[in-house]
Backbone as JSON, one array per atom type, in Angstrom:
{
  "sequence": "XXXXXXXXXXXXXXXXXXXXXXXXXXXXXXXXXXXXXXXXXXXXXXXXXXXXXXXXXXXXXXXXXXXXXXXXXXXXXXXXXXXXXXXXXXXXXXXXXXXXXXXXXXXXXXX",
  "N": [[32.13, 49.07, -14.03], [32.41, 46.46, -15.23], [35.24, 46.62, -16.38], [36.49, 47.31, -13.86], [36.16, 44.8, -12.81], [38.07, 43.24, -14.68], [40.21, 44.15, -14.58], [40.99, 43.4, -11.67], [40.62, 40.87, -11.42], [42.9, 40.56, -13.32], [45.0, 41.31, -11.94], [44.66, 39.58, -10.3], [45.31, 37.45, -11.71], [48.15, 37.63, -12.48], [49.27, 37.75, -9.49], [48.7, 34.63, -9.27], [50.05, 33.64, -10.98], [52.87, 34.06, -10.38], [53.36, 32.85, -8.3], [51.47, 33.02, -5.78], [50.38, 31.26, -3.16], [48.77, 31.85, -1.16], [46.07, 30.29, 1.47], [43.96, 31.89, 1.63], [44.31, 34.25, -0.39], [43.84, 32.71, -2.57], [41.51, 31.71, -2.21], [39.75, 34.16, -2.64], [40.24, 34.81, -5.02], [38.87, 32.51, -6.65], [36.75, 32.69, -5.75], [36.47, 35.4, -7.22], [36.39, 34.89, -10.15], [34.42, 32.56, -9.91], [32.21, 34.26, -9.6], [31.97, 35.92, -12.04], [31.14, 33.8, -13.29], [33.36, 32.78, -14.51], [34.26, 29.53, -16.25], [37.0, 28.18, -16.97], [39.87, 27.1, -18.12], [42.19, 28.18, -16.41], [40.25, 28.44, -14.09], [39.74, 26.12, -12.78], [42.34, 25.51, -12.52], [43.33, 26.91, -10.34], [41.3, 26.12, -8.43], [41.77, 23.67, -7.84], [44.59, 24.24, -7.22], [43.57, 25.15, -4.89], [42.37, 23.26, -3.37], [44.59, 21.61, -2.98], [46.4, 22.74, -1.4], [45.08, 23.08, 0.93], [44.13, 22.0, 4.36], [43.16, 18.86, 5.52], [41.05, 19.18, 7.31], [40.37, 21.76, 7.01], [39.1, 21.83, 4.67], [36.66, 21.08, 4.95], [35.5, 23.27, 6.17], [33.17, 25.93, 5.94], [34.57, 28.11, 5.48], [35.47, 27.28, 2.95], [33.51, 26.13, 1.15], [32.96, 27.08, -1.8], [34.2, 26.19, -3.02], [33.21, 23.33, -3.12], [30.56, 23.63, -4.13], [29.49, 24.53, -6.26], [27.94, 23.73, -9.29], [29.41, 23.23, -11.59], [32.52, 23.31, -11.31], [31.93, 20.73, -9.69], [30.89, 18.26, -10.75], [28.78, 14.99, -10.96], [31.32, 12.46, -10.53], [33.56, 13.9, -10.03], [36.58, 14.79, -8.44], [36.05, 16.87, -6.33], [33.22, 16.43, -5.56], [33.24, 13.87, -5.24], [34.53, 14.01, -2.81], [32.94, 15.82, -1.09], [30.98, 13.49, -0.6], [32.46, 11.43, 0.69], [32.64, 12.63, 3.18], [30.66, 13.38, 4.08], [29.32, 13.22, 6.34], [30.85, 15.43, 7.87], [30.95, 17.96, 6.47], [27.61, 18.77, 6.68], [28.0, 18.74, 9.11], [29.77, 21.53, 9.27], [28.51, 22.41, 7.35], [26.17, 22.61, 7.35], [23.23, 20.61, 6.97], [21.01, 20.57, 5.09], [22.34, 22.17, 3.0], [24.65, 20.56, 2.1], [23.07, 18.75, 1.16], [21.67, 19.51, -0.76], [23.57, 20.32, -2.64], [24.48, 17.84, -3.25], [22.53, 16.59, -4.65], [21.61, 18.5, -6.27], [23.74, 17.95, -7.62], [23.13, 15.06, -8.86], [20.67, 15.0, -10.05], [21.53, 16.4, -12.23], [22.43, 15.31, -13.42]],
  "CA": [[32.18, 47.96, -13.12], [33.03, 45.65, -15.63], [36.25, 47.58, -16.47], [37.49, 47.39, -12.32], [36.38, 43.26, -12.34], [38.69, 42.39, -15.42], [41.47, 44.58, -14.11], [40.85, 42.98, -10.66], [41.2, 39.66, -12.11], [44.11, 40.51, -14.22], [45.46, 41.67, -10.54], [44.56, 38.35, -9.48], [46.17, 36.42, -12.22], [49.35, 38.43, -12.13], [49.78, 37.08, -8.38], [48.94, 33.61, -9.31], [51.63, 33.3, -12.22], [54.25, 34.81, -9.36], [53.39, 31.86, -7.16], [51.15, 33.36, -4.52], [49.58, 30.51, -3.03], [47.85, 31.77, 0.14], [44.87, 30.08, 0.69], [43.29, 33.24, 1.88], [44.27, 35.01, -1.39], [43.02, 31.43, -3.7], [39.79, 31.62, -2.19], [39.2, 35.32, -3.14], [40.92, 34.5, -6.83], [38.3, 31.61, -6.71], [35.27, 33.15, -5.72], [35.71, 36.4, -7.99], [35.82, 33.83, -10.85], [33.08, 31.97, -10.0], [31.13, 35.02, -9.52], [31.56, 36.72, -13.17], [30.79, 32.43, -14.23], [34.49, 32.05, -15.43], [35.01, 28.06, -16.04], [38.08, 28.21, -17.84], [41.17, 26.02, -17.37], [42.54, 29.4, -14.94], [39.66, 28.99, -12.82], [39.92, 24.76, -12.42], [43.81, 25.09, -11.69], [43.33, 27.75, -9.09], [40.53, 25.82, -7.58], [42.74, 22.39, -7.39], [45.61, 24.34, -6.43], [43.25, 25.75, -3.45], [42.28, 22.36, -2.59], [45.37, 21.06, -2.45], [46.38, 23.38, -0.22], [44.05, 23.33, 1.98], [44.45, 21.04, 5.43], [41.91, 17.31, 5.51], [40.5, 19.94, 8.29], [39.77, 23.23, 6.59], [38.24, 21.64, 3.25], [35.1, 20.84, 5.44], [35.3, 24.46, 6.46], [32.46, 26.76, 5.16], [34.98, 29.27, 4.31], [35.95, 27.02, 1.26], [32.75, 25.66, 0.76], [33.01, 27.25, -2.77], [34.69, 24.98, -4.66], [32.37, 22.05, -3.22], [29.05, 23.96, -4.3], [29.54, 25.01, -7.68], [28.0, 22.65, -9.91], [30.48, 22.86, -12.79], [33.2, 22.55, -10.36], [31.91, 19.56, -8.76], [29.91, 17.58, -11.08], [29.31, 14.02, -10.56], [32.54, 12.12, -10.73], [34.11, 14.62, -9.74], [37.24, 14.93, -7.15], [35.31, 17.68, -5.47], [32.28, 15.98, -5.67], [33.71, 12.83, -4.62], [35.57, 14.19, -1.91], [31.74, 15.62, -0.35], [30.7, 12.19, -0.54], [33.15, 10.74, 1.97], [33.29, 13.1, 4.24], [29.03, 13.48, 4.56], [29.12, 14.05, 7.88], [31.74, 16.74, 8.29], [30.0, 18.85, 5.71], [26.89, 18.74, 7.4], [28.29, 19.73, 10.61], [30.47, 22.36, 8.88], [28.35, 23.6, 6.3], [24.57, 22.54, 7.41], [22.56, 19.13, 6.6], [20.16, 20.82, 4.02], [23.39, 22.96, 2.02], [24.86, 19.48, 1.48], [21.9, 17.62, 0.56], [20.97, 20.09, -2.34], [24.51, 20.47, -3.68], [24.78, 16.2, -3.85], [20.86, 16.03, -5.36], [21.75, 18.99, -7.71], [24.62, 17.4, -9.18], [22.63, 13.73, -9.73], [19.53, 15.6, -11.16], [21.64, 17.47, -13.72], [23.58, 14.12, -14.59]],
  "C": [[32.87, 46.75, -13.77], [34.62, 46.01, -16.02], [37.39, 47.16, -15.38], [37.49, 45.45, -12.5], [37.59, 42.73, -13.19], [40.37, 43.25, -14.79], [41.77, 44.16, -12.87], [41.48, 41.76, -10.9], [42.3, 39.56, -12.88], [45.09, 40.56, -12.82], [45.66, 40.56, -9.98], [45.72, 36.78, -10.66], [47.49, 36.59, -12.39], [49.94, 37.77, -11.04], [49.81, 35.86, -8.43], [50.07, 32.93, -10.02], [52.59, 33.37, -11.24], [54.29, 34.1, -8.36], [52.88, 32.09, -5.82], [50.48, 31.82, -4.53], [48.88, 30.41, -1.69], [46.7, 31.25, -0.2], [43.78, 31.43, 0.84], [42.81, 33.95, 0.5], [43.74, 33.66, -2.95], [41.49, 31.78, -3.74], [39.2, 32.9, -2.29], [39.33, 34.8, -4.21], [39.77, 33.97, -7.08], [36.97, 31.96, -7.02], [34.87, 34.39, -6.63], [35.46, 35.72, -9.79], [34.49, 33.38, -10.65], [31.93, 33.12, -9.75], [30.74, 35.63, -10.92], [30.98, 35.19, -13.7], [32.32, 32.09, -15.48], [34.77, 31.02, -15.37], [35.76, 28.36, -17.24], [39.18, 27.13, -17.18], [42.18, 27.15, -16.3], [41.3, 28.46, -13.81], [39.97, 27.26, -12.19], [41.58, 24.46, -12.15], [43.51, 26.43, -10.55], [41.98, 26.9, -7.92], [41.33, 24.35, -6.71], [44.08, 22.8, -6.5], [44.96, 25.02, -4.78], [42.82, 24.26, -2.3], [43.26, 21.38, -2.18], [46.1, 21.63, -1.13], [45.98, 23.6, 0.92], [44.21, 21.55, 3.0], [42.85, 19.96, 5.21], [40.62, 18.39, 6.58], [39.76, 21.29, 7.98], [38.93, 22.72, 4.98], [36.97, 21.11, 3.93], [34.77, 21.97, 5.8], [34.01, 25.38, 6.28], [33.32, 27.97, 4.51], [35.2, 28.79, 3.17], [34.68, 26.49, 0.84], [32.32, 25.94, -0.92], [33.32, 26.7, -3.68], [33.83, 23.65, -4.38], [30.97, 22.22, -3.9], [28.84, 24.35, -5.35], [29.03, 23.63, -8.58], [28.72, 22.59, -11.11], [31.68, 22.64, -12.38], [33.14, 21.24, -10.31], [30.85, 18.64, -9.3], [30.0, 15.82, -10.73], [30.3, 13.21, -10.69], [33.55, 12.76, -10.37], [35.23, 14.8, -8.35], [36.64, 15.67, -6.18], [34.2, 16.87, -4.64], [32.04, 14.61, -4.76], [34.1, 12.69, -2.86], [34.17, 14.68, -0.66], [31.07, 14.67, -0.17], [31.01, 11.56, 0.63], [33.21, 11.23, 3.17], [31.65, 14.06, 4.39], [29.02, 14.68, 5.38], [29.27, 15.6, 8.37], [31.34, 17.27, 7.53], [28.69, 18.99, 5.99], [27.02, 19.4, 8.4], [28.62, 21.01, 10.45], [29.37, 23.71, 8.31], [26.7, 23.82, 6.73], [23.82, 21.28, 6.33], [22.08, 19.8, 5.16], [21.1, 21.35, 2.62], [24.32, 21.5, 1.29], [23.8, 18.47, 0.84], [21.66, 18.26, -0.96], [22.03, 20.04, -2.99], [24.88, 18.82, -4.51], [23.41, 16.45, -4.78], [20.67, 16.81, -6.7], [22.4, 17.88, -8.58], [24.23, 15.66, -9.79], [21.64, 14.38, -10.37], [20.24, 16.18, -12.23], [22.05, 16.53, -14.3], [22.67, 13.43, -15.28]]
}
C-alpha cells in the first residue's frame, strides 16, 4: 500500500512539474498529501497554486475546503486562515456553521 501511495504521488508530482494545473487534478494532488501528513514545501506550493486558481466563488466551496481545514496549512496568520476570516459567512453557508467554528477555535487554541 505504501509502495502504490509513493508511486501515486510520484505520478502526481510528475504532472505537476509538466504544468498540469487543473483544479480538479490540484485538489486530488492536495488531498493525497495531506492524507499520508506530507507538509513539505511540494505540498504548500501545490496548495497556493490551488488557491490561486481557484474562482473568489469556488474557494468557499466544500469541495476545496481542504486547504482551509488543515491546521498546518492554515495556522493563525495565515493567508488561508486569513482568507476564512473574511469571508465567515460564506463558509458557513458553504461548509456548515459548526465546521468553521472548530477549524478558527482550533487554530487560536494551538497558537
Amino acid at each position: 500500500m505504501e509502495e502504490a501511495m509513493n508511486v501515486s504521488l510520484s505520478d502526481y508530482a510528475h504532472k505537476f512539474a509538466a504544468g498540469n494545473r487543473d483544479v480538479d487534478f490540484l485538489t486530488e494532488y492536495l488531498g493525497h498529501l495531506l492524507d499520508v501528513a506530507l507538509y513539505n514545501d511540494m505540498t504548500k506550493e501545490v496548495a497556493q497554486t490551488l488557491f490561486q486558481n481557484l474562482s473568489e466563488k469556488q474557494r468557499t466551496n466544500p469541495n476545496y475546503w481542504l486547504l482551509f481545514k488543515d491546521g498546518t496549512l492554515s495556522p493563525v496568520g495565515s493567508e488561508y486562515l486569513e482568507y476564512v476570516l473574511s469571508h465567515f459567512k460564506a463558509f458557513c453557508k458553504g461548509v456548515g456553521k459548526d465546521s468553521v467554528r472548530i477549524v478558527v477555535s482550533t487554530a487560536y487554541k494551538t497558537k
